[in-house]
Backbone of each chain as ProteinMPNN parsed JSONL, in Angstrom:
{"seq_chain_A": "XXXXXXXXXXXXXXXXXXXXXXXXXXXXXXXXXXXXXXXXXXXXXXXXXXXXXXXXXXXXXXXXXXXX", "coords_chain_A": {"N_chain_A": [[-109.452, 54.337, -40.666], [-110.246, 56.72, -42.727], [-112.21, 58.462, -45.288], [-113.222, 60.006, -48.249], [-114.772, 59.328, -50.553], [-117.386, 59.924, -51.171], [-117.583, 62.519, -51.226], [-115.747, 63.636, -53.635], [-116.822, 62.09, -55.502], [-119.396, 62.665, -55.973], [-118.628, 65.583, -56.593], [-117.984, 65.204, -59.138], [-120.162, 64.4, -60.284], [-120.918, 61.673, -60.51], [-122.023, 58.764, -59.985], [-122.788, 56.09, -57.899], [-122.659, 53.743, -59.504], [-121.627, 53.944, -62.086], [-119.013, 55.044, -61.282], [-117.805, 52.598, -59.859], [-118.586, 50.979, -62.592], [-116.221, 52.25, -64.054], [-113.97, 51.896, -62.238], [-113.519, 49.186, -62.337], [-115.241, 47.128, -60.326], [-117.615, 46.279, -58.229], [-120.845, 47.738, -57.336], [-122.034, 47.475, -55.274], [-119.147, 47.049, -53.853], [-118.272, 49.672, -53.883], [-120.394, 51.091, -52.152], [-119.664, 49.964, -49.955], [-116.997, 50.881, -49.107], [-117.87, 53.174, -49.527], [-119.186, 53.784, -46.739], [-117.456, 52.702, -45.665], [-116.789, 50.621, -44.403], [-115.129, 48.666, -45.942], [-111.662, 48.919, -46.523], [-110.436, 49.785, -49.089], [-107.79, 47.623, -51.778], [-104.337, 48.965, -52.499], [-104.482, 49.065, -55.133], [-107.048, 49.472, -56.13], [-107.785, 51.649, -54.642], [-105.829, 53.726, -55.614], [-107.148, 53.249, -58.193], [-109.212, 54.527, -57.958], [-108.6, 56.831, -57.012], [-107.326, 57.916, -59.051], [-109.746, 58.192, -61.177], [-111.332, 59.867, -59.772], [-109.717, 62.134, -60.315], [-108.228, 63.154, -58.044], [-105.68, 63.513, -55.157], [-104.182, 60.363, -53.685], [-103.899, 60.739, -51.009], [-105.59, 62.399, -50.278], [-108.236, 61.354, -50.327], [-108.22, 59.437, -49.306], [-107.782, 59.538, -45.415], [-105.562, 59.166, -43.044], [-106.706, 58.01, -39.3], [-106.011, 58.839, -36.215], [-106.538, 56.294, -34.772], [-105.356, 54.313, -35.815], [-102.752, 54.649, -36.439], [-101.95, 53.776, -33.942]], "CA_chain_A": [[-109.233, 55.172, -41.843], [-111.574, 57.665, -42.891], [-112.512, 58.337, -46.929], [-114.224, 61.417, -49.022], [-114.744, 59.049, -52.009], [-118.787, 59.834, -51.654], [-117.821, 63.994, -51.57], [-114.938, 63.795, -54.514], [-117.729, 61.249, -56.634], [-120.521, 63.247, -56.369], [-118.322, 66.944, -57.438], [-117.205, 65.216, -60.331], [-121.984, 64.058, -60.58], [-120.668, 60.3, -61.046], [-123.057, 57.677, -59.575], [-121.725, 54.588, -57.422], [-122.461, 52.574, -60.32], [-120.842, 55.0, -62.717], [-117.429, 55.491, -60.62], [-117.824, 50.816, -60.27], [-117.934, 50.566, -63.904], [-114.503, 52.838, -64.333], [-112.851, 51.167, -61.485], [-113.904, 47.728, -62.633], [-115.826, 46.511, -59.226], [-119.224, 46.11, -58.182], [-121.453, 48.731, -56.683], [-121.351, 46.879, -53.42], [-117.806, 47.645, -53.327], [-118.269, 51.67, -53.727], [-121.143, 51.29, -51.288], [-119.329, 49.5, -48.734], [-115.864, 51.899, -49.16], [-118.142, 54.863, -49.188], [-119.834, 53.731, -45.689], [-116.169, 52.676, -44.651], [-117.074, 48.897, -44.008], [-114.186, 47.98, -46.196], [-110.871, 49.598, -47.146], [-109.786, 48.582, -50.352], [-106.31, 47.725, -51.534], [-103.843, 50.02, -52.796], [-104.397, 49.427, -56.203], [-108.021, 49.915, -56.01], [-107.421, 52.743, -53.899], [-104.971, 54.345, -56.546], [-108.002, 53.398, -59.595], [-110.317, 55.629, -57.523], [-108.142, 58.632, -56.872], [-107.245, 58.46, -60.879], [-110.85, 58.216, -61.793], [-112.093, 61.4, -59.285], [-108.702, 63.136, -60.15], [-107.838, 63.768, -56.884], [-104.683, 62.626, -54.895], [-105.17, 59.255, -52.754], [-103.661, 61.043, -49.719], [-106.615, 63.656, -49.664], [-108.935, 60.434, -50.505], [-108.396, 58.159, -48.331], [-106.732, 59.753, -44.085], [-105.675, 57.911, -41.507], [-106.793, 58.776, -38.165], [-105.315, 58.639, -34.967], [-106.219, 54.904, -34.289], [-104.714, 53.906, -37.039], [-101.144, 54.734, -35.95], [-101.851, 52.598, -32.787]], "C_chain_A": [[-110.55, 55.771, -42.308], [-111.605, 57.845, -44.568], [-113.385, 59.444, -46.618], [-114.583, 60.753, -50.163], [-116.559, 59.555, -52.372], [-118.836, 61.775, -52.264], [-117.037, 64.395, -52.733], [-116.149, 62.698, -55.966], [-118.782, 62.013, -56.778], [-120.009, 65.184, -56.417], [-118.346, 66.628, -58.084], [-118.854, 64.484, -60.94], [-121.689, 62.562, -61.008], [-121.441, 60.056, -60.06], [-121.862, 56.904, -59.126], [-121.659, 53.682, -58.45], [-121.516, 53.019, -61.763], [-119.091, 54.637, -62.35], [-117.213, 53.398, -60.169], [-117.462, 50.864, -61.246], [-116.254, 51.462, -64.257], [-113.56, 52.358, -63.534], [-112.662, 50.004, -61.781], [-114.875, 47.175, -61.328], [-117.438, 47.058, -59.203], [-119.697, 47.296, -57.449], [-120.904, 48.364, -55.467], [-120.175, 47.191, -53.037], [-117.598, 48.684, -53.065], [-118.915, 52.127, -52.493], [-120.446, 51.272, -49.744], [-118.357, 50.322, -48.377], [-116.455, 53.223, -48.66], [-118.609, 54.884, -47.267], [-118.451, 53.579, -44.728], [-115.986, 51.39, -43.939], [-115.787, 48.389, -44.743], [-112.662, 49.055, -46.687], [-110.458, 49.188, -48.38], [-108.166, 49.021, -50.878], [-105.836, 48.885, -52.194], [-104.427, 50.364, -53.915], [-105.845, 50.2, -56.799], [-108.144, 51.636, -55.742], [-106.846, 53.836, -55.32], [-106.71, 54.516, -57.818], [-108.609, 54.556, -59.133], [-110.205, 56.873, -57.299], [-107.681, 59.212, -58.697], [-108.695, 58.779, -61.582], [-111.79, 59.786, -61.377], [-111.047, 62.214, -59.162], [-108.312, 63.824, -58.993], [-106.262, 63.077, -56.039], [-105.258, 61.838, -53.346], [-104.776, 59.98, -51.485], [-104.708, 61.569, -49.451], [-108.313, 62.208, -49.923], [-109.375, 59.575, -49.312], [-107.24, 58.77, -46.658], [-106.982, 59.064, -43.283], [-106.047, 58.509, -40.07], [-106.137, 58.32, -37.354], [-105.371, 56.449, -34.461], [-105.688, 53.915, -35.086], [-103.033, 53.701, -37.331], [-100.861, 54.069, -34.585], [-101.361, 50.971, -33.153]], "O_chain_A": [[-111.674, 55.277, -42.219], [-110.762, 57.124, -45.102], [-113.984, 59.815, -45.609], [-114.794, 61.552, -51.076], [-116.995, 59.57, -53.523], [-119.552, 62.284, -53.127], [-117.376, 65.504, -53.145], [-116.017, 62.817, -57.184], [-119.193, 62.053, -57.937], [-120.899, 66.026, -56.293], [-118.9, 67.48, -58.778], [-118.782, 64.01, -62.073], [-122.33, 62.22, -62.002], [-121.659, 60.927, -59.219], [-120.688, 56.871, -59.495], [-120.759, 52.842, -58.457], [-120.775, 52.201, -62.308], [-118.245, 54.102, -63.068], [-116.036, 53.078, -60.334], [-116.244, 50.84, -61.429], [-115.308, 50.855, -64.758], [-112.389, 52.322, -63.91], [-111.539, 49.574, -61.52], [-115.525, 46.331, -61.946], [-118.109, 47.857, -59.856], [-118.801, 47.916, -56.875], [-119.892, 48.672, -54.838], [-120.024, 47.624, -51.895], [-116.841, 48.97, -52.138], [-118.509, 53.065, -51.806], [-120.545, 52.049, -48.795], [-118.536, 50.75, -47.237], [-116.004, 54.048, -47.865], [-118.371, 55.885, -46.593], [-118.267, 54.032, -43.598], [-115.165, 51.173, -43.047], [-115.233, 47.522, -44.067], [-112.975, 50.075, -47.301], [-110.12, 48.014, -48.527], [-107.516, 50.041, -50.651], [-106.62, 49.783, -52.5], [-104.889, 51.492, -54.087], [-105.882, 51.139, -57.594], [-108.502, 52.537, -56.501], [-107.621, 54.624, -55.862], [-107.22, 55.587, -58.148], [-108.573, 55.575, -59.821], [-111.036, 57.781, -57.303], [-107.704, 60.298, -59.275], [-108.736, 59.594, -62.503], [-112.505, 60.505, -62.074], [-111.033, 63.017, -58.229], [-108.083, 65.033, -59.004], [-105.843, 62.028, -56.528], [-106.041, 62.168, -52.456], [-105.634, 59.714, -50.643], [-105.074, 61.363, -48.294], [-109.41, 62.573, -49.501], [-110.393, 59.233, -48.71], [-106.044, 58.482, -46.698], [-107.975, 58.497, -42.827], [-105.561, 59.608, -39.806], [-105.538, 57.28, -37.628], [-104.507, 55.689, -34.022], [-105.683, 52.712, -34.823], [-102.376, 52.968, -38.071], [-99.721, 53.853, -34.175], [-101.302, 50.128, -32.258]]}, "seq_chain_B": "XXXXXXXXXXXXXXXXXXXXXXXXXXXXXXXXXXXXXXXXXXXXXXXXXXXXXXXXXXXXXXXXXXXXXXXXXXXXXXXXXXXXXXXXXXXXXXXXXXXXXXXXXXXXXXXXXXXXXXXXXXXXXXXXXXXXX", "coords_chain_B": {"N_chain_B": [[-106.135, 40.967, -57.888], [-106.24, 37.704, -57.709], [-108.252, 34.561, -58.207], [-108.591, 31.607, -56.875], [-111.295, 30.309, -58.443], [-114.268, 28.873, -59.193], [-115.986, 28.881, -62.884], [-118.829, 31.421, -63.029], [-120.978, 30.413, -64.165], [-120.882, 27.972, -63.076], [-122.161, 28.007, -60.343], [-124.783, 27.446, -60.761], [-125.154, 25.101, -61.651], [-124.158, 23.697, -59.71], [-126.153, 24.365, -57.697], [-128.249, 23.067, -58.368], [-127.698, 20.803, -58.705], [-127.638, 19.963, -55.844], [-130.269, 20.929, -54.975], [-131.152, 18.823, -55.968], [-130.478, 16.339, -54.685], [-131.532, 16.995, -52.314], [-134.049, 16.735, -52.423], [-134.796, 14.466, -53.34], [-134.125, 13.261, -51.348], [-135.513, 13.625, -49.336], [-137.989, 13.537, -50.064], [-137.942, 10.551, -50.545], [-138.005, 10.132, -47.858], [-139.559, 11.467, -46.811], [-142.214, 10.905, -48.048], [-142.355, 8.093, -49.435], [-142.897, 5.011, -49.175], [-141.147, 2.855, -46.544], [-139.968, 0.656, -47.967], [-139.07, 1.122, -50.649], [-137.476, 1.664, -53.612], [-135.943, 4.302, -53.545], [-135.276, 4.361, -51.505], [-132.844, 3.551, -50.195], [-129.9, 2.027, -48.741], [-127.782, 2.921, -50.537], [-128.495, 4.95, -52.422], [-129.422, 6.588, -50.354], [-126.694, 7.501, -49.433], [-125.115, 8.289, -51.95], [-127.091, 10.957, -52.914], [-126.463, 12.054, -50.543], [-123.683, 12.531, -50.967], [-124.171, 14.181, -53.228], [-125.369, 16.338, -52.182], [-122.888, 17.23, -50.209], [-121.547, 17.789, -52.22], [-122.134, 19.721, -54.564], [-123.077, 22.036, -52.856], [-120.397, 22.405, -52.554], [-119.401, 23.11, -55.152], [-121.058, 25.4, -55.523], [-120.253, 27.236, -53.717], [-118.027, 27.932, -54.037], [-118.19, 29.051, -56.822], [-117.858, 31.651, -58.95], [-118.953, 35.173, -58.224], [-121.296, 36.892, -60.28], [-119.777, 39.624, -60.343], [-116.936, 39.033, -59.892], [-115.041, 41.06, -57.574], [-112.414, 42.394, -55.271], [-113.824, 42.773, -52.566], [-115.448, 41.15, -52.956], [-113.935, 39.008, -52.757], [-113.016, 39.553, -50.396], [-115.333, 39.162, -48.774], [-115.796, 36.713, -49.161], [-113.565, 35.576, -47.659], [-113.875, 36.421, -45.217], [-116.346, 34.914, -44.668], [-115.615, 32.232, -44.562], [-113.645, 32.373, -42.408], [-115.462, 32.829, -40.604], [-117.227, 30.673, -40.16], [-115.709, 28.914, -40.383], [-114.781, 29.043, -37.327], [-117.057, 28.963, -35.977], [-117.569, 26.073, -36.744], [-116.26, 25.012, -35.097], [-116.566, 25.622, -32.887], [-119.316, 24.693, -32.806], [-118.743, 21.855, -33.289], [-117.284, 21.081, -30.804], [-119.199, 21.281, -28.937], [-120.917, 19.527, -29.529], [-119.545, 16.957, -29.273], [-118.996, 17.203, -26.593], [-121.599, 17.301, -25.932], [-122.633, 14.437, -27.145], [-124.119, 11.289, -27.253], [-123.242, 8.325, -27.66], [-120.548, 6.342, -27.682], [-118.239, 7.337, -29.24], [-115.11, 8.568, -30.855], [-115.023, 10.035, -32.817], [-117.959, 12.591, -33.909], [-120.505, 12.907, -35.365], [-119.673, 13.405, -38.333], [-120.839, 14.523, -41.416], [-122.626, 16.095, -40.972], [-121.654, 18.053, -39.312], [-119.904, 18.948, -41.127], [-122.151, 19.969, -43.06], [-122.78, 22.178, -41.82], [-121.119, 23.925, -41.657], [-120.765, 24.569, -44.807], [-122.989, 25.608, -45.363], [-123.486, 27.607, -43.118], [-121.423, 29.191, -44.173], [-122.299, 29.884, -46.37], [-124.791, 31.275, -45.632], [-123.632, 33.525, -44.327], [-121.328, 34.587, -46.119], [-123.231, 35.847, -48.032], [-124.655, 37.426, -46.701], [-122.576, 38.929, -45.853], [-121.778, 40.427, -47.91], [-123.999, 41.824, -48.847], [-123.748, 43.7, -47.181], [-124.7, 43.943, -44.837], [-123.94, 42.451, -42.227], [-121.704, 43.584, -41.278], [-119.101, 45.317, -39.659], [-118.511, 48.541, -38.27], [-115.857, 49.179, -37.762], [-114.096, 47.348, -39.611]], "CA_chain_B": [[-106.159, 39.712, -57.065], [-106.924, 36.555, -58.453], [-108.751, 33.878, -56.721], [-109.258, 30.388, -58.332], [-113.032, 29.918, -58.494], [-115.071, 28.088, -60.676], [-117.345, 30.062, -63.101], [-120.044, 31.766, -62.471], [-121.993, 29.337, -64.963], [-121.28, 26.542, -62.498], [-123.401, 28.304, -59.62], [-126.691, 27.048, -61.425], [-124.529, 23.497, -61.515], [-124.291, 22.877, -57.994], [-127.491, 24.041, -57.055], [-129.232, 21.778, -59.093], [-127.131, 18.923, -57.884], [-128.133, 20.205, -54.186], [-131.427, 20.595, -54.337], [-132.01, 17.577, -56.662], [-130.252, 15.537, -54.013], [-132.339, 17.422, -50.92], [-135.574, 16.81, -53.05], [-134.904, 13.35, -53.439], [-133.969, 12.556, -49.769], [-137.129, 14.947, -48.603], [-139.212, 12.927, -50.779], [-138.155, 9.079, -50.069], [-138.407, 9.874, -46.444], [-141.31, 11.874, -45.871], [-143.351, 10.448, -48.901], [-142.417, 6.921, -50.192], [-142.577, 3.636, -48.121], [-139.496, 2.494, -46.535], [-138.87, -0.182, -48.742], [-139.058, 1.405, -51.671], [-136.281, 1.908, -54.481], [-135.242, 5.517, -53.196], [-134.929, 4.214, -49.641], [-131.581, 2.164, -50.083], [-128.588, 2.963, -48.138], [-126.866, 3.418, -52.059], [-129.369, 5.942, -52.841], [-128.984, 8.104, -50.015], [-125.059, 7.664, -49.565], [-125.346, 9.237, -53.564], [-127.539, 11.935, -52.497], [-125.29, 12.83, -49.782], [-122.313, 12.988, -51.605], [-124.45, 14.84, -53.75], [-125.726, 17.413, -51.235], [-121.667, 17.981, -50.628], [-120.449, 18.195, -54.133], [-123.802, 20.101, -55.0], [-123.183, 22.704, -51.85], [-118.599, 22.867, -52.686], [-119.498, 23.812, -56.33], [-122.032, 26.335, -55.291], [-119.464, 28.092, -52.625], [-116.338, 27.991, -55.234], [-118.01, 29.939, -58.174], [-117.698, 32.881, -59.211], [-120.187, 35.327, -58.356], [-121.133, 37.904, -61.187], [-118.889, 40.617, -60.521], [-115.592, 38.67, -58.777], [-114.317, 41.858, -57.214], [-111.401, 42.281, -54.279], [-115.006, 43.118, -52.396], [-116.379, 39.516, -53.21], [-113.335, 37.92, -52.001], [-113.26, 39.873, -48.567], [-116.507, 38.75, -48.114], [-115.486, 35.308, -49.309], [-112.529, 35.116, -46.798], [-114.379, 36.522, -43.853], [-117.231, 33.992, -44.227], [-114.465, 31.066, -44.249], [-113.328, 32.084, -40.997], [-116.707, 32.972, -39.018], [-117.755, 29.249, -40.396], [-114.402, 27.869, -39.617], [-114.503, 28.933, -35.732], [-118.367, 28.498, -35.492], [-117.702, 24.852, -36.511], [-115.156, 24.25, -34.084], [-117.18, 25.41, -31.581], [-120.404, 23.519, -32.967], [-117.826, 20.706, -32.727], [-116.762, 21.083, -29.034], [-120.463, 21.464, -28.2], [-121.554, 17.911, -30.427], [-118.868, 16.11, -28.471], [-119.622, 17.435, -25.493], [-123.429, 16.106, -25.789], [-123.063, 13.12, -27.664], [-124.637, 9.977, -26.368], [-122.344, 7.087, -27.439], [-118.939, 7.072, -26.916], [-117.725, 6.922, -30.131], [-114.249, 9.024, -30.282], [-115.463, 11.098, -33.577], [-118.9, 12.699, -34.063], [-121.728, 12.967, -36.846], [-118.77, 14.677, -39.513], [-121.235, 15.141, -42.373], [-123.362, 17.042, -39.64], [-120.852, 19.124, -39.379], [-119.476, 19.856, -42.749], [-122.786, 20.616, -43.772], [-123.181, 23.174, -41.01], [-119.854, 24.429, -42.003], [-120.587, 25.148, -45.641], [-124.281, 26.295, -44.813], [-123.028, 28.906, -42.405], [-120.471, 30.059, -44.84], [-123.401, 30.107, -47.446], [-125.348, 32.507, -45.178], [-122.864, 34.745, -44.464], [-121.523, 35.213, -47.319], [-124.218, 36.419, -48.695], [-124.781, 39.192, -45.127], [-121.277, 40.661, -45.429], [-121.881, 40.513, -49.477], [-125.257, 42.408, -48.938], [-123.348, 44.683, -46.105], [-125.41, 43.367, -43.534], [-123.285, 42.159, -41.193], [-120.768, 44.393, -41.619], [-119.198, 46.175, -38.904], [-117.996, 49.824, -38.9], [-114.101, 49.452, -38.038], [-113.374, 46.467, -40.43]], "C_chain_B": [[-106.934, 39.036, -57.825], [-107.2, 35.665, -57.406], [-109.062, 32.434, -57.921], [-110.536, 29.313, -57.548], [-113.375, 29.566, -59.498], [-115.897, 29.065, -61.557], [-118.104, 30.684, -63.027], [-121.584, 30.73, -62.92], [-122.381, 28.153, -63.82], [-121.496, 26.807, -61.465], [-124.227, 27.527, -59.772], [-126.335, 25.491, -61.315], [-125.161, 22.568, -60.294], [-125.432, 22.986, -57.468], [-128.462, 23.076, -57.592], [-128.391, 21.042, -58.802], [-128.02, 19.062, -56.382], [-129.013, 19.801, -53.957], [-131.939, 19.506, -54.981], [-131.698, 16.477, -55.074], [-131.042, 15.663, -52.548], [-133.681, 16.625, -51.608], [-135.858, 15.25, -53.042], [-134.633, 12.455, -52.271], [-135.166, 12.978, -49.115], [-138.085, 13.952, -48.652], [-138.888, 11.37, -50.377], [-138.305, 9.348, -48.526], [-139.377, 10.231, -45.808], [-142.474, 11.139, -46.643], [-143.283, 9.275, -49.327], [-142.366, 5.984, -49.055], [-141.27, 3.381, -48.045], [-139.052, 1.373, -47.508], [-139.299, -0.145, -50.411], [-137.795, 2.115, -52.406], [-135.797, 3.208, -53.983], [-134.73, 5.337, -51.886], [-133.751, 3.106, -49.029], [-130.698, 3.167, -49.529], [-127.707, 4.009, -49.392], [-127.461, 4.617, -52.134], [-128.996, 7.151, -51.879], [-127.048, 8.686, -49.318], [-124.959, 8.891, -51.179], [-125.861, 10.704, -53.203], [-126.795, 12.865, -51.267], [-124.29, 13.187, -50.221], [-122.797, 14.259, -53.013], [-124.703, 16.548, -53.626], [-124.383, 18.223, -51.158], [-121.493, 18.596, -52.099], [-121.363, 19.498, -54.3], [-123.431, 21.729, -54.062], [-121.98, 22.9, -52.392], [-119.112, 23.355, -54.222], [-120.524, 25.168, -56.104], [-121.197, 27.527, -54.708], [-118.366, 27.933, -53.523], [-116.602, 28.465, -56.158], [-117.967, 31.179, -57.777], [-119.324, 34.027, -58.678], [-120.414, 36.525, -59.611], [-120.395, 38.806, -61.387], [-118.096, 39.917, -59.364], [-114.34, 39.703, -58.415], [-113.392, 41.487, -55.854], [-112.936, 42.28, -53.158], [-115.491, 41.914, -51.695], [-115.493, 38.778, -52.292], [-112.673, 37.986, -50.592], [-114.078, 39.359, -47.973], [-116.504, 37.055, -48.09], [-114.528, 35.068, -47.754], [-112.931, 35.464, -45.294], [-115.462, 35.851, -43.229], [-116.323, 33.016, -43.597], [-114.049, 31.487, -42.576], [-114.07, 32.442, -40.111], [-117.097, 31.368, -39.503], [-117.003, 28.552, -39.68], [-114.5, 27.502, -37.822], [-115.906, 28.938, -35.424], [-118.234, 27.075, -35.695], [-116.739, 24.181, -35.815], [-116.085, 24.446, -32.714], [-118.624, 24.485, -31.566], [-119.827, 22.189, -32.614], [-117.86, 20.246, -31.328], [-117.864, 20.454, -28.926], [-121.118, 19.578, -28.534], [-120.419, 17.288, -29.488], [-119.274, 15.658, -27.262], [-120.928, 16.808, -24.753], [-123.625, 15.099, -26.569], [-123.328, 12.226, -26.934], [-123.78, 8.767, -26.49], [-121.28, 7.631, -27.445], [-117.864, 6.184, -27.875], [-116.301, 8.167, -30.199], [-114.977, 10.3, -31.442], [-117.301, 11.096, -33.724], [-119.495, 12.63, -35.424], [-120.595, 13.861, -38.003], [-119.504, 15.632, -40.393], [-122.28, 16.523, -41.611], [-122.778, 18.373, -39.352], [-120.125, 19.825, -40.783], [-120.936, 20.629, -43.252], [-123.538, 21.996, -43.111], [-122.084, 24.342, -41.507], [-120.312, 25.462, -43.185], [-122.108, 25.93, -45.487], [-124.081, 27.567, -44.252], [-122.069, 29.769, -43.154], [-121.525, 30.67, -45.636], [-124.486, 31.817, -47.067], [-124.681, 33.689, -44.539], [-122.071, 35.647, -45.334], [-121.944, 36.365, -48.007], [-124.806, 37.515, -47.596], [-123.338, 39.674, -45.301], [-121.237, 41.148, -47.01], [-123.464, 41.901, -49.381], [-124.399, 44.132, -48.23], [-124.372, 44.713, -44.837], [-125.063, 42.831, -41.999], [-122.067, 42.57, -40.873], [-120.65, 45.212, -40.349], [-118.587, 47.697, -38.939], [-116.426, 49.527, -39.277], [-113.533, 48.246, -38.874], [-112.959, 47.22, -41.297]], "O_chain_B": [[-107.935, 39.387, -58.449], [-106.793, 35.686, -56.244], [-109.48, 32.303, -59.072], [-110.678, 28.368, -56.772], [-112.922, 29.845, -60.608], [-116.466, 30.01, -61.01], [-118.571, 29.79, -62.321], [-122.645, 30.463, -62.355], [-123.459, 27.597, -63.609], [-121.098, 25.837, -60.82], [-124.5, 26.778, -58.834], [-127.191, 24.701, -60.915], [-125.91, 21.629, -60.024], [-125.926, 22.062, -56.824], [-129.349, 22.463, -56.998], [-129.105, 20.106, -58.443], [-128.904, 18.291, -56.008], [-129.237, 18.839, -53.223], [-133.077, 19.13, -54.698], [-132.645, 15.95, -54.489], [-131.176, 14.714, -51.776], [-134.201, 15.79, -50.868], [-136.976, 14.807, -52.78], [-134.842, 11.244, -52.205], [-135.62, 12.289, -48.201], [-138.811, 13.539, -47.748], [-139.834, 10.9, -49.744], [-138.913, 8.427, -47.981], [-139.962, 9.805, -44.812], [-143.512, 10.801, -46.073], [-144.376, 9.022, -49.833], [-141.758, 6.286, -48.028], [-140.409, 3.522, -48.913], [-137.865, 1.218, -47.797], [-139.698, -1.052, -51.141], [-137.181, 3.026, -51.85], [-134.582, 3.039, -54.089], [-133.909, 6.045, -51.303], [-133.685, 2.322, -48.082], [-130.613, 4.391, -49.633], [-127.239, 5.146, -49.332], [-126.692, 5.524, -51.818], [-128.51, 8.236, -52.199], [-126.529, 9.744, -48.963], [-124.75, 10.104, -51.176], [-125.03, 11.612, -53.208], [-126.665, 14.088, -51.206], [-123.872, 14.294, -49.878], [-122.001, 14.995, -53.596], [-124.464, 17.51, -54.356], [-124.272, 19.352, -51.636], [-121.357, 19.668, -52.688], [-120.712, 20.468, -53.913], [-123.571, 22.699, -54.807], [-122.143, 23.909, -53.078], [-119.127, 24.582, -54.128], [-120.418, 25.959, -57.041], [-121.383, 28.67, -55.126], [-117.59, 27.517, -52.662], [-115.627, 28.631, -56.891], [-118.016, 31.689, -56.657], [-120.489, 33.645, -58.789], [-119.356, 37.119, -59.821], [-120.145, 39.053, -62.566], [-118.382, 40.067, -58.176], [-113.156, 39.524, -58.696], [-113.574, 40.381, -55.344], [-113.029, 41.07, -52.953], [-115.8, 41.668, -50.529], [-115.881, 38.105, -51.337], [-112.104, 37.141, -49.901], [-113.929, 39.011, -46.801], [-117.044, 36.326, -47.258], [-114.981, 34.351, -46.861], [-112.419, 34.904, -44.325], [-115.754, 35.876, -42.034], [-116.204, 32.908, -42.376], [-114.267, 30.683, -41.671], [-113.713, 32.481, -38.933], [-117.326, 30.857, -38.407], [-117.254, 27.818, -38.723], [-114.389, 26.439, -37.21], [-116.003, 28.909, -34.198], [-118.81, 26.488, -34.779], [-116.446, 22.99, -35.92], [-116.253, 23.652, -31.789], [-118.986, 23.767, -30.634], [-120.342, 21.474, -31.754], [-118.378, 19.228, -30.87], [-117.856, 19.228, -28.816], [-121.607, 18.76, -27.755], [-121.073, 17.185, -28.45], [-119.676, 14.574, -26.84], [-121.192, 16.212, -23.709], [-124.791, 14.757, -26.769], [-122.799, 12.231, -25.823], [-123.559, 8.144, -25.452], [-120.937, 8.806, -27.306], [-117.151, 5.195, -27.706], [-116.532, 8.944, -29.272], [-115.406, 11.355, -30.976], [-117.955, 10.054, -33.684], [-118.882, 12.299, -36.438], [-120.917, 14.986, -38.386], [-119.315, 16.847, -40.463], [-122.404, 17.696, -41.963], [-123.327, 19.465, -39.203], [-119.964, 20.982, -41.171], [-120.879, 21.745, -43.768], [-124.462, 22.658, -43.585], [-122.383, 25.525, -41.67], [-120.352, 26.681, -43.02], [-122.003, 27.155, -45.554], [-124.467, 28.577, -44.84], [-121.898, 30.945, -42.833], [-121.673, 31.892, -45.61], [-124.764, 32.827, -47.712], [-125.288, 34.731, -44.29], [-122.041, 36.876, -45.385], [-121.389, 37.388, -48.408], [-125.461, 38.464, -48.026], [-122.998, 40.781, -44.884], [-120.68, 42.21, -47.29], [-123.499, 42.822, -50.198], [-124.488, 45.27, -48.691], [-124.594, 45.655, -44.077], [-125.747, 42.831, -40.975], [-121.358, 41.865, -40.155], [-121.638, 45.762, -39.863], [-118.082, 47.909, -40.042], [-115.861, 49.56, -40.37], [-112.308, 48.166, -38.791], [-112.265, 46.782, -42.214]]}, "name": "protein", "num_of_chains": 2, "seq": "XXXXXXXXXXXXXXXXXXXXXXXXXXXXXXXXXXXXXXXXXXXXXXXXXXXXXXXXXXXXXXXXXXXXXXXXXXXXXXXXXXXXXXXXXXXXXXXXXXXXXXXXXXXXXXXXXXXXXXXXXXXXXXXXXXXXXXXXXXXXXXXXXXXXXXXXXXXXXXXXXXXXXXXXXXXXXXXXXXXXXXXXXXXXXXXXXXXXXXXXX"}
């Protein structure tokens, strides 16, 4: 799974620690999501597309190995 | 997600049990005569059970921010520890010298929570982190 959360966080000039404190979680968590080391769950998922107003489909795509 | 961990307060707990109990085994064995009051079986049976307890309260708190994050990194130490001490296991069997049926246990638990300890703290950093997880 692939992610834009670093190109939808930095239109909207939020910081990783910024777009953490509104989700509730730690930097480390934004860091690691943005690099793609972790996926996080839905609900997470969901806080982060409400917080950079965007929808989670265009957030977060699945790629091809992903449907394997 | 909830996770039931101890405080974050009782971090600072366990390590001060730990290293009081390391400090005090360190010290009657490298520095005091053997037959001196720290150098009783009681004493370091205590200190061992201390070292555990001291080490399980340390790995069960909280850490400052107990995100979904924390407890990925929590649950993916647990099982590189888990199957590194099975195979540390095998291997201690394997080369033990008497031929007793079980090996050194505490030897192993404390490799166990040790190795969790330092990993942990590498997939917590993003250090050991690989791309497609």
């Amino acid at each position: 799974m692939e992610n834009v959360v670093k190109k939808y966080r930095e239109r909207l000039s939020f910081t990783q620690e910024q777009l953490a404190n509104l989700t509730g979680v730690s930097r480390q968590s934004i860091i690691s999501i943005e690099k793609g080391h972790y996926i996080p769950t839905t609900v997470l998922a969901l806080k982060i597309s409400v917080v950079l107003k965007v929808r989670i489909e265009e957030l977060f795509i699945l790629n091809d190995e992903d449907w394997k | 997600m909830k996770s039931n961990t101890l405080p974050h307060s009782a971090k600072k707990i366990g390590l001060i049990i730990f290293l009081t109990a390391i400090t005090i085994q360190l010290t009657a064995y490298f520095l005091l005569p053997e037959d001196s009051a720290f150098n009783t079986i009681q004493i370091t049976r205590v200190c061992k059970v201390a070292f555990f307890v001291g080490l399980l309260i340390f790995i069960r708190s909280a850490e400052k921010k107990e995100d979904e994050y924390v407890q990925y990194c929590r649950y993916r130490a647990y099982q590189f520890a888990f199957i590194a001490t099975i195979i540390y296991g095998i291997f201690r069997t394997y080369k033990q010298v008497n031929n007793s049926f079980f090996t050194t246990i505490d030897m192993i638990i404390a490799y166990q929570l040790l190795l969790y300890i330092v990993f942990f703290h590498l997939y917590k950093a993003g250090i050991a982190n690989d791309e497609n997880s």
